[in-house]
Phi, psi and omega in degrees: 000131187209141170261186194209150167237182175179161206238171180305165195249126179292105179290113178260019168292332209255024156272282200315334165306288095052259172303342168293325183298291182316327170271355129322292200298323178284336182303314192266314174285336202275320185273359163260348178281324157291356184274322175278335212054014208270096188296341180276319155326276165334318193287316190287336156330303188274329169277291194310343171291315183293319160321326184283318166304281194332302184305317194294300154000285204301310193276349163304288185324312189305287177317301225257023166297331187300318197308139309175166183260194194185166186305315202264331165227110198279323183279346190092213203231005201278350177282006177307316177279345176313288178292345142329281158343292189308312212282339167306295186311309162295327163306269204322323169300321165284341156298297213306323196292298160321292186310336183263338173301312208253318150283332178311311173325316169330292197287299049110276184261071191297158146232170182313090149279128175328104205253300161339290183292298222290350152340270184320306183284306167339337191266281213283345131331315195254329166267358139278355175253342154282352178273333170288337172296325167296309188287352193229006167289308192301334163245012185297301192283358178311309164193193210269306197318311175307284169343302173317293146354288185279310167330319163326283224292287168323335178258306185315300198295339187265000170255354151305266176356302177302301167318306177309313172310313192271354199285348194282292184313310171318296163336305211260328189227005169073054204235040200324293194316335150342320181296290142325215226355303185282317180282334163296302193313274171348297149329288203295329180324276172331306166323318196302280212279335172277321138045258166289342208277323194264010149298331179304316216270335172323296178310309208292296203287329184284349194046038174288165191284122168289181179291162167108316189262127205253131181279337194264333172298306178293344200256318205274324182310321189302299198276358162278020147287148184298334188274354190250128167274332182178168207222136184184174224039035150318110174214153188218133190192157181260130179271334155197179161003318208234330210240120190240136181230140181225149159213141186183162219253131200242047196300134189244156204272013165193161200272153172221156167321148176300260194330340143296340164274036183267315217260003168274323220269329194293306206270332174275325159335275192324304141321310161340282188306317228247306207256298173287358189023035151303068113075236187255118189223134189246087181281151129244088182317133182216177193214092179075012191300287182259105174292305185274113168303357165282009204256346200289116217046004164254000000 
């Protein structure tokens, strides 16, 4: 026995948008940051480069999350963006890590930068990354694969902002050593902001209890109906972002008809649904079955 949910429907032209733009943006810093010497240019080259991945990544995840379920993936496709998510989340950790190598060097070996040109291409960064930010505000909370996604995109427009500062400060006051600084700064965002996606994405492939949620609370709720003695092979998971799935073995304190646990199986829905917002719940009623009490919530 099972219910079944669903989720807003995502637009995936306006990921694939999304990456074309960003891999315009990274083409034009990387080549003005080399032209500049300017390493916080670059770095930001290389997060709108990461971008470009993501989206394309996120809008690849996005198609074949669509596909129907089948004899062979019985769930379908939708932990597709899941794994998606991570493998975004895990880039960034690896840029950030390149970007604090490269700036220490920096700091180490200050050099000249071009504070003009790294202006320019930065102003014209940032107003292309506010516009990918616009096409993808509207499906960011829909599910994490997008969210990741756009989080790319919202930390690339606040480290243009950054850029944009030192390419000033450079101009006016000479302040080379800035540069490596906005780019450790730049890192650490990104680390910040990559975090949660990848403790989430973690939780959803690891099949943890999702957050929010009490397994042992869900168990006492349960068993204070009168007809259930007690409740156990419980496992509870998120199949993706949105679709929280729970099941578990219903021992009842006296035998009944298939068709008399109709009106038990209605009231544990219901709770389920109403107080916990699962989704999809699978009982199995059994009577004296399971003998060893140790099976009780595992």
């Amino acid at each position: 026995m099972h219910t079944h949910d669903h989720h807003k429907e995502v637009k995936g032209n306006r990921l694939l948008a999304a990456t074309l733009l960003n891999l315009l943006i990274s083409i034009a810093e990387i080549i003005g940051g080399i032209l500049s010497n300017s390493l916080s240019l670059i770095s930001d080259a290389l997060h709108n480069l990461s971008d470009a991945l993501a989206t394309f990544i996120a809008w690849v995840a996005n198609r074949i999350s669509k596909r129907p379920s089948n004899a062979k993936r019985t769930f379908g496709y939708k932990r597709i963006e899941i794994l998606a998510a991570f493998i975004n989340a895990m880039i960034l950790v690896v840029i950030s890590f390149y970007l604090f190598y490269e700036a220490v060097l920096r700091l180490l070996e200050p050099q000249q930068v071009k504070g003009t040109l790294m202006l320019i291409v930065a102003v014209i960064g940032l107003l292309a990354n506010l516009v990918a930010v616009l096409l993808l505000r509207g499906d960011a909370g829909k599910n994490i694969n997008v969210k990741a996604a756009y989080l790319h995109l919202l930390g690339d427009t606040m480290t243009s902002v950054a850029v944009i500062l030192g390419g000033v400060l450079i101009i006016f006051f000479k302040v080379y050593w800035i540069d490596p600084v906005i780019t450790i700064i730049i890192g650490l965002y990104i680390l910040k902001e990559t975090w949660a996606i990848l403790k989430q994405t973690n939780d959803i492939l690891m099949q943890g209890t999702p957050a929010g949620l009490d397994l042992e609370q869900i168990c006492k709720d349960l068993e204070q109906f009168p007809e259930i003695s007690n409740i156990h092979h419980v496992h509870l998971w998120n199949l993706d972002d949105h679709s929280i799935h729970f099941e578990c073995h219903v021992e009842l304190n006296k035998d009944l008809h298939l068709s008399e646990t109709e009106s038990i199986h209605e009231k544990v829905e219901q709770l389920l649904q109403n107080k916990y917002q699962i989704g999809h719940i699978t009982i199995q009623f059994e009577f004296e079955r399971c003998k060893d009490q140790s099976l009780v919530r595992s």
